[in-house]
C-alpha positions in Angstrom: 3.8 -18.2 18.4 0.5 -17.7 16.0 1.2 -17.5 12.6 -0.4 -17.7 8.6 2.2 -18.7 6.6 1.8 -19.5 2.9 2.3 -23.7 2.0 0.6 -25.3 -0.9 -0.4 -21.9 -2.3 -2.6 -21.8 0.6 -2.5 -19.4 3.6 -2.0 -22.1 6.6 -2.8 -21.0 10.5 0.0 -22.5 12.5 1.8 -22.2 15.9 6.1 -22.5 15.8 8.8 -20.5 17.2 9.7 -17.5 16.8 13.3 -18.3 15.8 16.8 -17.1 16.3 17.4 -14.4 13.8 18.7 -11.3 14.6 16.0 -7.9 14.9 14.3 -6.5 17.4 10.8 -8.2 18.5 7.6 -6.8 17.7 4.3 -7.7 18.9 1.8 -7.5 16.1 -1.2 -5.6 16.8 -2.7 -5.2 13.5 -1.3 -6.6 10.0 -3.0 -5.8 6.8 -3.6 -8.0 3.2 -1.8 -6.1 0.2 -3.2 -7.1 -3.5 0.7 -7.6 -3.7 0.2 -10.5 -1.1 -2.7 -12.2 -3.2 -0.5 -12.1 -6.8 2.1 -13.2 -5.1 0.0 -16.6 -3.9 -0.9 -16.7 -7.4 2.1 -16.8 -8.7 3.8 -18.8 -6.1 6.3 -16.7 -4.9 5.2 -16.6 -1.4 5.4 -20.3 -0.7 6.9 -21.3 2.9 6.5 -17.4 3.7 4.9 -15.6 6.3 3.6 -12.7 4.2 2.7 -9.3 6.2 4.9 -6.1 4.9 1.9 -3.9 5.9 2.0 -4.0 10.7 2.2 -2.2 13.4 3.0 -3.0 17.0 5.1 -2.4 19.9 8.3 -3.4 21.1 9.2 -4.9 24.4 10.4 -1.8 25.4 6.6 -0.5 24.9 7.9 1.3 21.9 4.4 1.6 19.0 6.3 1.5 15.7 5.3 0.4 12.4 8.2 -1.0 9.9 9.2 0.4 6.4 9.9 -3.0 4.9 12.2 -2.0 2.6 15.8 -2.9 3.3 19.2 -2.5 1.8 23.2 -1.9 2.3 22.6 1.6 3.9 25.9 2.8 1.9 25.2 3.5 -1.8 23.8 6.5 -3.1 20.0 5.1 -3.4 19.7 4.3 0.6 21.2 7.1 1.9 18.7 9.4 -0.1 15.9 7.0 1.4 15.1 4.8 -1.5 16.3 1.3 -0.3 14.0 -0.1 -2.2 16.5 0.5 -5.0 19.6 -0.6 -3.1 23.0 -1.2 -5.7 23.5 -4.4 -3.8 19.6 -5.3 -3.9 17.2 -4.8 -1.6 15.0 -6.9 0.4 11.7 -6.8 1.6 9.8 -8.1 4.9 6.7 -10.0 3.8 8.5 -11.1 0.6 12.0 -12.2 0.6 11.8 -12.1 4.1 9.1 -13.4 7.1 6.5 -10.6 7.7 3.9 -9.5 9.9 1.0 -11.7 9.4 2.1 -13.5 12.8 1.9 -12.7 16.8 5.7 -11.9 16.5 8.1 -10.5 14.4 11.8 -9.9 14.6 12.5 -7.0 12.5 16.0 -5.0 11.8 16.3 -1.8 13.9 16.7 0.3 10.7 13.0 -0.4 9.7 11.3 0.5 12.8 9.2 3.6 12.6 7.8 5.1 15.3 4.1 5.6 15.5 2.6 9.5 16.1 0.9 9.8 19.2 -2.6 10.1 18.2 -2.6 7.0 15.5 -4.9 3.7 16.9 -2.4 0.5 16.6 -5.7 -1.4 15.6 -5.5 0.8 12.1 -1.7 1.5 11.9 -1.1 -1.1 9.5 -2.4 1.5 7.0 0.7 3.2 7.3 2.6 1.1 4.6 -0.2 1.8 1.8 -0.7 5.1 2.4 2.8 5.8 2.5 2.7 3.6 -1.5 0.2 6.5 -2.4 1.6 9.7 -1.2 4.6 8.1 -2.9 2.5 8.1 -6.4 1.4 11.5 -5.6 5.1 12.9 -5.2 6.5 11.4 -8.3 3.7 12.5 -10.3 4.4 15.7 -8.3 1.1 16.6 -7.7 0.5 20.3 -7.3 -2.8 22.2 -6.1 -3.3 23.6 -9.3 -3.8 20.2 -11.1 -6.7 18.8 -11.6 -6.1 15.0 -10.9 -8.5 12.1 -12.0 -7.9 8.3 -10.0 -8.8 5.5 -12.0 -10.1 2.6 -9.6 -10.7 2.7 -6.0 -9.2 -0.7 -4.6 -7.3 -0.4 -1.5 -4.7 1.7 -3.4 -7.0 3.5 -5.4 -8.6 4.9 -2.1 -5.2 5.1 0.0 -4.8 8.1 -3.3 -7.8 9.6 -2.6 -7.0 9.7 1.2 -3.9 11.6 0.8 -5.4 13.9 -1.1 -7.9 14.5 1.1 -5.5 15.0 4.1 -3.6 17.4 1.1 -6.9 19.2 0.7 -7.1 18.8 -2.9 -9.7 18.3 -4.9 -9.9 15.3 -7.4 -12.0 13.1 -9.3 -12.3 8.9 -9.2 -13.8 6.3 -11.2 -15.5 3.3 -8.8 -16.8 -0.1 -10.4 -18.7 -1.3 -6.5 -21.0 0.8 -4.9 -18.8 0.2 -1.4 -15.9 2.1 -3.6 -18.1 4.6 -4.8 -19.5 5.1 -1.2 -15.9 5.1 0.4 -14.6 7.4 -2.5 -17.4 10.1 -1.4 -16.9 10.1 2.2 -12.9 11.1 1.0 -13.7 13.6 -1.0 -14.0 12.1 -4.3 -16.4 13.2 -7.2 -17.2 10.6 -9.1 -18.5 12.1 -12.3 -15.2 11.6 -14.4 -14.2 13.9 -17.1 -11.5 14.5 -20.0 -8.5 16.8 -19.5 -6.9 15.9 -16.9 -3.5 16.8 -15.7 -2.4 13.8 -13.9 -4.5 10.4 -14.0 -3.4 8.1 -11.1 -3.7 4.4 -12.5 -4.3 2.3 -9.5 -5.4 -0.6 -11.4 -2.5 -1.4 -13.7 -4.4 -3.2 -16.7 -4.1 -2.7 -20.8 -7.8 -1.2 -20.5 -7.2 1.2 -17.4 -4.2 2.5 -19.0 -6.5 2.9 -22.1 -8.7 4.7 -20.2 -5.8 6.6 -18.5 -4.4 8.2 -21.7 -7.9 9.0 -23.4 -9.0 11.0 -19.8 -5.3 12.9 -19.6 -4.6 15.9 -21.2 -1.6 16.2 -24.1 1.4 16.1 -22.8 0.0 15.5 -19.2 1.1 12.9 -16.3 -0.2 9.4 -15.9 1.4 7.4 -12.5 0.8 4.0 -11.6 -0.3 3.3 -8.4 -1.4 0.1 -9.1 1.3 -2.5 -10.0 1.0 -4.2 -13.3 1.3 -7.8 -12.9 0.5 -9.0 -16.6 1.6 -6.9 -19.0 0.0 -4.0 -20.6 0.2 -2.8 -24.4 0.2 0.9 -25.2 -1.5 2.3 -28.4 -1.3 5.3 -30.8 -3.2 7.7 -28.5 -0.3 7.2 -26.2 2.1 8.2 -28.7 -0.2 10.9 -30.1 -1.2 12.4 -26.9 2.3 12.5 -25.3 1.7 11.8 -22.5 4.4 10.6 -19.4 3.8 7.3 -17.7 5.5 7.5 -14.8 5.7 4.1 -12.2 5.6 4.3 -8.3 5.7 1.7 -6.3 7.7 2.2 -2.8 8.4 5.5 -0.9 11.5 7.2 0.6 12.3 6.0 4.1 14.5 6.6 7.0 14.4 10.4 6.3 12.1 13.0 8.6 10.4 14.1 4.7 10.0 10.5 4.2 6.6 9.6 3.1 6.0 7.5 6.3 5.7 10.8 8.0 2.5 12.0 6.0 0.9 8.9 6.5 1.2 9.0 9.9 0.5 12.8 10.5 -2.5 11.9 7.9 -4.1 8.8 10.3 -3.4 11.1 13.4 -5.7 14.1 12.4 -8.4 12.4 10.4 -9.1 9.3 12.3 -11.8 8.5 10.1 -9.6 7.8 7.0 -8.9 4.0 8.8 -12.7 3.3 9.3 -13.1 4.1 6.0 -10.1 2.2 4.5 -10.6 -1.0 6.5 -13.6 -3.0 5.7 -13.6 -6.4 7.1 -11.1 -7.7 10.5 -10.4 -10.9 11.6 -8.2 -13.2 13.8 -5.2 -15.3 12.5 -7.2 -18.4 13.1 -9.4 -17.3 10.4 -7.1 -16.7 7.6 -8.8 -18.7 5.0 -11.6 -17.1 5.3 -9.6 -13.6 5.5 -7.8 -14.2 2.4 -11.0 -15.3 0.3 -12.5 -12.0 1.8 -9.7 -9.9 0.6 -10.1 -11.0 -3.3 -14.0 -11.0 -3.4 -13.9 -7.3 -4.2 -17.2 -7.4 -5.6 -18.5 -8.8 -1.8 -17.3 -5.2 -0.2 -13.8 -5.7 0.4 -11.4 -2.9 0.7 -8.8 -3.5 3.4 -8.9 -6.3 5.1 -7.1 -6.3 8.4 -5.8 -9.0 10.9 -6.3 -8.1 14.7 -3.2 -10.1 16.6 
């Protein structure tokens, strides 16, 4: 079996076994880089892992599925409402406390499997996870058609936000640094001539200045949600305090329930194709997965989603 798994702090091609644990088997198709997967090299947490919690594939039944990575008991209040990722017992995570999807195989618990849409290319169905991440940020910051809703950065997570909102059929405004962002942010909608006075700002950088920038674009006493996860802290200033403004944090999504926010990503890739060519900017075998990773963090080179074919 073909695999990238993580030794050295480097992401090493390799061929073993599959192994013996329990889980149904999955043939990867397509398996996607998260930022969470490159701070996580950074930081050395993934070392001996296969990373991967964003894949699709099928079953040897011929099932497609993608996998909500999240797992937990299945008995206390939090996962039986969907939010495993809050488990009382502690969840755990495929692609970070557990081997992932950047491989040709994976054995994944039956709980995770979700079933792919008809309509939805395996190729891009790896875009599932991150789009589920954004609708997510959307529905805690509960998002309404009457708001008028700024993004700040237009990463992978920053444009998986504008996405929804485009499959919503809301109108919003985004801030781009690259001129690929800018370009991808337009063909989703996006108006890039940011304002003041907004009702909810969607962070989806997660640094002292964005949230800076955040609070001094948000209206008193409006809504600012992060998208983005911060890694390093961040400080808060007077203006927040002033302004009174709510930060509010996202960072999974509810899964295992028919409302589940798997459910708008998927109806979302089925009837706007175009969302994945737009999303995914660069492809590549496992074999090349050095080159694949450098890709993914070179933002500045046109990097948005970088995707590994299997």
């Amino acid at each position: 079996m073909k695999t990238i798994r993580i030794i050295d702090g480097q992401p090493q091609y390799l061929k073993e076994e599959l192994g013996n644990s329990a889980g149904v088997r999955v043939k990867i198709r397509s398996s996607s880089i998260c930022g969470s997967d490159l701070h996580m090299i950074q930081q050395g947490w993934a070392e001996g892992r296969v990373l991967g919690h964003e894949f699709a594939g099928t079953t040897d039944d011929g099932t497609a599925v993608t996998v909500e990575p999240n797992l937990g008991c299945g008995r206390c209040q939090h996962c039986r409402e969907g939010y495993r990722s809050h488990c009382d017992e502690g969840a755990q995570f495929i692609g970070v406390d557990l081997d992932g999807g950047m491989a040709e195989y994976a054995l994944v618990p039956e709980a995770a499997l979700f079933p792919l849409p008809t309509g939805i290319d395996l190729s891009s169905a790896s875009l599932m996870e991150p789009l589920a991440v954004a609708a997510h940020g959307l529905n805690r910051a509960r998002v309404t058609d009457s708001d008028k809703v700024l993004i700040i950065g237009a990463g992978s997570i920053g444009l998986a936000a504008a996405a929804i909102l485009c499959g919503r059929g809301m109108p919003f405004d985004m801030t781009a640094r690259y001129d690929h962002q800018k370009a991808a942010a337009e063909q989703l909608g996006g108006n890039l001539q940011a304002g003041r006075g907004y009702d909810v700002v969607l962070d989806a950088v997660g640094t002292t200045d964005s949230i800076k920038e955040s609070i001094s674009r948000c209206r008193p006493m409006g809504r600012i949600a992060f998208v983005g996860t911060l890694w390093n802290p961040a400080t808060l200033g007077l203006a927040f305090c002033a302004r009174e403004v709510e930060l509010i944090a996202a960072t999974t999504y509810r899964v295992g329930h028919s409302d589940g926010e798997f459910h708008e990503a998927g109806k979302l890739l089925a009837a706007k194709p175009h969302i994945a060519a737009v999303l995914i900017s660069h492809r590549f075998p496992l074999e090349a997965a050095v080159e694949a990773f450098a890709t993914a963090r070179d933002r500045a080179a046109g990097a948005i989603k970088v995707v590994f074919d299997v």
